[in-house]
C-alpha positions as a Python dict, from the first residue, in 0.01 Angstrom:
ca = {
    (1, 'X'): (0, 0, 0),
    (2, 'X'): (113, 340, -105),
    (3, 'X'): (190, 593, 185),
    (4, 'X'): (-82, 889, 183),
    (5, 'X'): (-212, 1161, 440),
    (6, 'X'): (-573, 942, 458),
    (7, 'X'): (-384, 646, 562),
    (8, 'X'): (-162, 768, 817),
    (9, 'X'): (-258, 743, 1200),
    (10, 'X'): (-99, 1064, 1326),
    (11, 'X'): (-54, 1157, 1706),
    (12, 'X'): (-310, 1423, 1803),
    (13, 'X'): (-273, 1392, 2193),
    (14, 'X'): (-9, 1533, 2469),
    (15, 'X'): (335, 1372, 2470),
    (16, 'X'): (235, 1234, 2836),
    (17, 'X'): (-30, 1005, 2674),
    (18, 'X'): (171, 793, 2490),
    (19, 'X'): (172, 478, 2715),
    (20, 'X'): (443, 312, 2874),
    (21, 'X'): (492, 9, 2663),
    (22, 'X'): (692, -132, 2419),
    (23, 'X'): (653, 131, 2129),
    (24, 'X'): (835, 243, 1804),
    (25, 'X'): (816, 582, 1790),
    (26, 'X'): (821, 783, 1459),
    (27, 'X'): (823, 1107, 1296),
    (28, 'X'): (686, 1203, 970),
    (29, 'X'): (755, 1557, 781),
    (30, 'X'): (749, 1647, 416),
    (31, 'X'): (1061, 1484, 310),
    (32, 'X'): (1055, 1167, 475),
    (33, 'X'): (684, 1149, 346),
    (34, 'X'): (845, 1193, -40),
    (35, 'X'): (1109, 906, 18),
    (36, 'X'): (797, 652, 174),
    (37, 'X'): (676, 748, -182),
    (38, 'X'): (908, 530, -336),
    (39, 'X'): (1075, 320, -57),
    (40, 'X'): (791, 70, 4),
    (41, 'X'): (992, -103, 313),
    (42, 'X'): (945, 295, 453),
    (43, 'X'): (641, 326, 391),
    (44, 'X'): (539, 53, 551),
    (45, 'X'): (803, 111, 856),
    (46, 'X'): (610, 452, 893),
    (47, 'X'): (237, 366, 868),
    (48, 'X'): (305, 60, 1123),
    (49, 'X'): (435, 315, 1382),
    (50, 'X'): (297, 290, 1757),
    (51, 'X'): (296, 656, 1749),
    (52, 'X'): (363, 853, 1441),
    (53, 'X'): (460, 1261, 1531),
    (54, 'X'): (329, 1498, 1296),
    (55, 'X'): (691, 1667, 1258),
    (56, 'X'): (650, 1940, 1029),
    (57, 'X'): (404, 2259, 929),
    (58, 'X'): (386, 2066, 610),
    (59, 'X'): (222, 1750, 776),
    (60, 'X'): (-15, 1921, 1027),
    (61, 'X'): (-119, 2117, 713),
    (62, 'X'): (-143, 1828, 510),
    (63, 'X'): (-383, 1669, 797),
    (64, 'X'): (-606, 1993, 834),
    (65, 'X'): (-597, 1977, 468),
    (66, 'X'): (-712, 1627, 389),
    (67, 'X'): (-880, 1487, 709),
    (68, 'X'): (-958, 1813, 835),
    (69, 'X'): (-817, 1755, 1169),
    (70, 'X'): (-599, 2042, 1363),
    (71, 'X'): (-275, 1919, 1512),
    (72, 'X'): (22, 2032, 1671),
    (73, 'X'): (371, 1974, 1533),
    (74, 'X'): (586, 1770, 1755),
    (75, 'X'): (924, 1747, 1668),
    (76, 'X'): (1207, 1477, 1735),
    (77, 'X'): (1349, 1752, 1970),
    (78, 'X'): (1037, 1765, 2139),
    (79, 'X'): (1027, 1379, 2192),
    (80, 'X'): (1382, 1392, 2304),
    (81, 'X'): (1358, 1610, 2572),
    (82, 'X'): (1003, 1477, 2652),
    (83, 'X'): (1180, 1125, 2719),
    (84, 'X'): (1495, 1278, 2875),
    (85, 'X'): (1305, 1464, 3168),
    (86, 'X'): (1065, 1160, 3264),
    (87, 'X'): (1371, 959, 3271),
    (88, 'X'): (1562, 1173, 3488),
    (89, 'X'): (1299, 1167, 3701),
    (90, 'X'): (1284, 799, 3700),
    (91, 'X'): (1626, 742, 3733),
    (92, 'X'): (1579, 559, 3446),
    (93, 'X'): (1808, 412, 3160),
    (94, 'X'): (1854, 522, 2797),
    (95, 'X'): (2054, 378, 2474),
    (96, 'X'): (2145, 598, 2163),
    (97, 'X'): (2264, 389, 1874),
    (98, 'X'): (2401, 537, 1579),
    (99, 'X'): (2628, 827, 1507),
    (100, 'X'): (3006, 808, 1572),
    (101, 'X'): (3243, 799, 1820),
    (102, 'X'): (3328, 1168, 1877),
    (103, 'X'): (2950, 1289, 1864),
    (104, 'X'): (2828, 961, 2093),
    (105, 'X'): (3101, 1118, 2349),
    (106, 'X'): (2934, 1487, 2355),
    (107, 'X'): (2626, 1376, 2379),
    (108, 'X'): (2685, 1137, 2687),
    (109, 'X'): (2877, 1426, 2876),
    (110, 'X'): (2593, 1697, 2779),
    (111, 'X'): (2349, 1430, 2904),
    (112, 'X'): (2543, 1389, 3238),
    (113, 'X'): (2514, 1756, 3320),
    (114, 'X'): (2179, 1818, 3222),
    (115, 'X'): (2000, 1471, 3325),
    (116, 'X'): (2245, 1384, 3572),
    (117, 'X'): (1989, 1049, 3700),
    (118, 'X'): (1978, 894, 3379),
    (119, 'X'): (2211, 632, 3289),
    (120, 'X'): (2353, 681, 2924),
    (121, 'X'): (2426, 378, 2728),
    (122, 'X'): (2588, 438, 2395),
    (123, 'X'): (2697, 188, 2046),
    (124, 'X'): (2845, 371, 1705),
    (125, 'X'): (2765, 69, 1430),
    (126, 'X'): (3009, 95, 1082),
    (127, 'X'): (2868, 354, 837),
    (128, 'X'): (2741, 216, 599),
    (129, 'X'): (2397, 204, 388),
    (130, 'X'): (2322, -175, 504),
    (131, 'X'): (2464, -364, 795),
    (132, 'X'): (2523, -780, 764),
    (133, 'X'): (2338, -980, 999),
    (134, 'X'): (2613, -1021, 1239),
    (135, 'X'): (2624, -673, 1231),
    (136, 'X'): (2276, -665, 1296),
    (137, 'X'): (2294, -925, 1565),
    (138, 'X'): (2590, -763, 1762),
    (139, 'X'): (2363, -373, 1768),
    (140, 'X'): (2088, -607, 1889),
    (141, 'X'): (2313, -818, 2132),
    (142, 'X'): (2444, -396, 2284),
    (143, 'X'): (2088, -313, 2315),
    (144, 'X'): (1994, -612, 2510),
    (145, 'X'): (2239, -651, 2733),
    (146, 'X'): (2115, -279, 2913),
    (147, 'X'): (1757, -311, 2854),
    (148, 'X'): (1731, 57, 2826),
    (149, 'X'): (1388, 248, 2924),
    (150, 'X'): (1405, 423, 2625),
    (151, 'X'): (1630, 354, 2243),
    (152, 'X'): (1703, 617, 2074),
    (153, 'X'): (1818, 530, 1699),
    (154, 'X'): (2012, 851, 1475),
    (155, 'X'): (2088, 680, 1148),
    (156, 'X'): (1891, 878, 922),
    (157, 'X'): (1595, 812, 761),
    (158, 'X'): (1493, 594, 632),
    (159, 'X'): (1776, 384, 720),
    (160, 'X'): (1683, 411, 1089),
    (161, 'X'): (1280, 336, 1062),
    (162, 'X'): (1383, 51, 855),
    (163, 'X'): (1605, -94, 1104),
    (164, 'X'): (1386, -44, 1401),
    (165, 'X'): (1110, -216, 1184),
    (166, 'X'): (1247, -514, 1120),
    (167, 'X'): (1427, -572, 1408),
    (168, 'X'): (1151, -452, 1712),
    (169, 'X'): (1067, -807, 1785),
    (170, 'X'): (1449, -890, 1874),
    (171, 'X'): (1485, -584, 2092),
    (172, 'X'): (1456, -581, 2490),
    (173, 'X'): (1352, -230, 2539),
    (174, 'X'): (1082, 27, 2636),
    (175, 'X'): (1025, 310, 2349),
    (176, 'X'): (1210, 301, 2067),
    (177, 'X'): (1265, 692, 1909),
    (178, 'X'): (1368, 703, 1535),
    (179, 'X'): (1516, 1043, 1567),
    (180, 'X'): (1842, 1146, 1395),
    (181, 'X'): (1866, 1479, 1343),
    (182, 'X'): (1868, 1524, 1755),
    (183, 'X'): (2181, 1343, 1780),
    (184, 'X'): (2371, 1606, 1559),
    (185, 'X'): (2149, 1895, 1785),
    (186, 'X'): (2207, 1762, 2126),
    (187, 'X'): (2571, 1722, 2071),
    (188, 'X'): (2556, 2056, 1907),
    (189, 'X'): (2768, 1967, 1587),
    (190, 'X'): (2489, 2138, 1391),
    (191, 'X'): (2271, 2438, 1571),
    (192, 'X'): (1902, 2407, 1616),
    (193, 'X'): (1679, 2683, 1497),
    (194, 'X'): (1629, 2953, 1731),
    (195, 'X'): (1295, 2931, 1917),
    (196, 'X'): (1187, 3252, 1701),
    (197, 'X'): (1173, 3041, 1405),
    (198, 'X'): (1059, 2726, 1547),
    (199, 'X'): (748, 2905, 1667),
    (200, 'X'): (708, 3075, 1325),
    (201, 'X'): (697, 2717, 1172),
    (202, 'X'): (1036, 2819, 990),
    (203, 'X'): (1284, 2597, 1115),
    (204, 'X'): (1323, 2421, 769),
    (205, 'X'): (1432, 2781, 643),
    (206, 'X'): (1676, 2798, 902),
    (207, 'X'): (1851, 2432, 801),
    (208, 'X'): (1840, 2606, 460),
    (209, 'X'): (1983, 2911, 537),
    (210, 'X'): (2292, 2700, 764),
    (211, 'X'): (2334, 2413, 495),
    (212, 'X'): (2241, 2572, 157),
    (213, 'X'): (2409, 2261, -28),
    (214, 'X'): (2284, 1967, 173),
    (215, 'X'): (1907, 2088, 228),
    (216, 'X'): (1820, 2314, -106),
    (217, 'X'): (1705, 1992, -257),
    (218, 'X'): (1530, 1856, -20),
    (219, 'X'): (1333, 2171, 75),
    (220, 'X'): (1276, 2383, -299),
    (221, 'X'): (1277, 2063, -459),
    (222, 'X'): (1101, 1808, -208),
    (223, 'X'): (872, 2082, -71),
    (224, 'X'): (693, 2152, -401),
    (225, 'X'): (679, 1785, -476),
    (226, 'X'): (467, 1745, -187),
    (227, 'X'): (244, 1992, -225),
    (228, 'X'): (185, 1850, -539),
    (229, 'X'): (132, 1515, -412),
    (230, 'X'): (-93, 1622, -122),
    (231, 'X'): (-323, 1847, -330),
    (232, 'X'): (-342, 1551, -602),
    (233, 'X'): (-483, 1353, -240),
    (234, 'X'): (-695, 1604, -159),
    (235, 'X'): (-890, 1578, -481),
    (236, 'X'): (-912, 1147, -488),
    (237, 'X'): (-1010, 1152, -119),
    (238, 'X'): (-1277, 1412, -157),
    (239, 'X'): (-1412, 1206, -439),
    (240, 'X'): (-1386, 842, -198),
    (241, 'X'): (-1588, 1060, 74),
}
């Protein structure tokens, strides 16, 4: 099945609702919406999300749009931190997988400063676009052996939604967050938006303004595409209803 606004269950409820189970936790903006277009192992990582987070203006328009439902964007960050305070008041235990050496390091001393009851478990798997299985096995073996409250995975998409897909029955843990970009904000080797421009539902012009060559693409390119895509949705579902 093809990935679309109408078929997408989308969080609409406060960040304290989402239960204490196991869970895989997703987000869901314009450009990871685009690649589900054509990655159907994505797509169907995404729609089979516990909890998918409207992360994006683009999305919660989309949903207003299409479904006619009102929503409030809830970022990655927002999840982070979220997870991060109710641990730390816990005293509870959390894994990041992904990234490298260096940035697992800054992250683990910001993390001891700032959430200083949490215990930080870390693992930096071989960049690469696909792992073997023993490579698989031996992430999943790290995991395990701390049975963290909460796994967060920084990858990038859709490599990391993928992984935590196909592998959630194997994994011994609480949530699991698919939430890269936060690993290169929280150990502040790229700058988050100010809060001006988060509020203003700008923080994709702020990425573009700080990374002109990695993001144009993705946002004058991808944006446009998924407008496209979304108004093309609007005019098949109004016809189904």
């Amino acid at each position: 099945m093809s990935i679309s606004i109408s078929n997408l269950v989308l969080f609409d409820r406060p960040l304290e609702e989402i239960p204490d189970a196991k869970l895989l936790i997703n987000t869901i903006n314009a450009h990871s919406f685009n690649t589900a277009k054509k990655d159907l192992i994505f797509s169907e990582a995404i729609r089979n999300s516990d909890v998918l987070l409207p992360d994006g203006v683009s999305i919660v328009f989309a949903a207003k749009l299409i479904k006619g439902v009102t929503l409030k964007k809830i970022a990655g960050a927002d999840l982070f931190f979220y997870e991060m305070n109710k641990l730390n008041q816990r005293s509870g235990t959390c894994f990041f997988l992904g990234s490298n050496e260096e940035s697992l390091l800054l992250i683990r001393d910001r993390a001891k400063r700032e959430y200083p009851n949490v215990k930080v478990f870390t693992f930096s798997p071989k960049f690469k676009p696909m792992f073997s299985e023993e490579e698989n096995d031996e992430m999943i073996a790290e995991v395990n052996k701390r049975a963290p409250d909460v796994l967060f995975i920084g990858m990038t998409a859709p490599k990391q939604e993928k992984w935590a897909y196909e592998h959630f029955d194997k994994l011994e843990v609480g949530h699991i967050c698919c939430i890269g970009a936060v690993f290169d904000f929280y150990s502040m080797r790229i700058n988050r938006a100010p809060e001006k421009f988060i509020v203003l539902g700008l923080e994709w012009l702020f990425r573009l303004i700080k990374e002109p060559r990695r993001m144009w693409h993705r946002y004058l390119v991808g944006n446009p595409k998924f407008l496209f895509s979304i108004f093309k949705e609007k005019i098949c579902y109004k016809k189904q209803v």
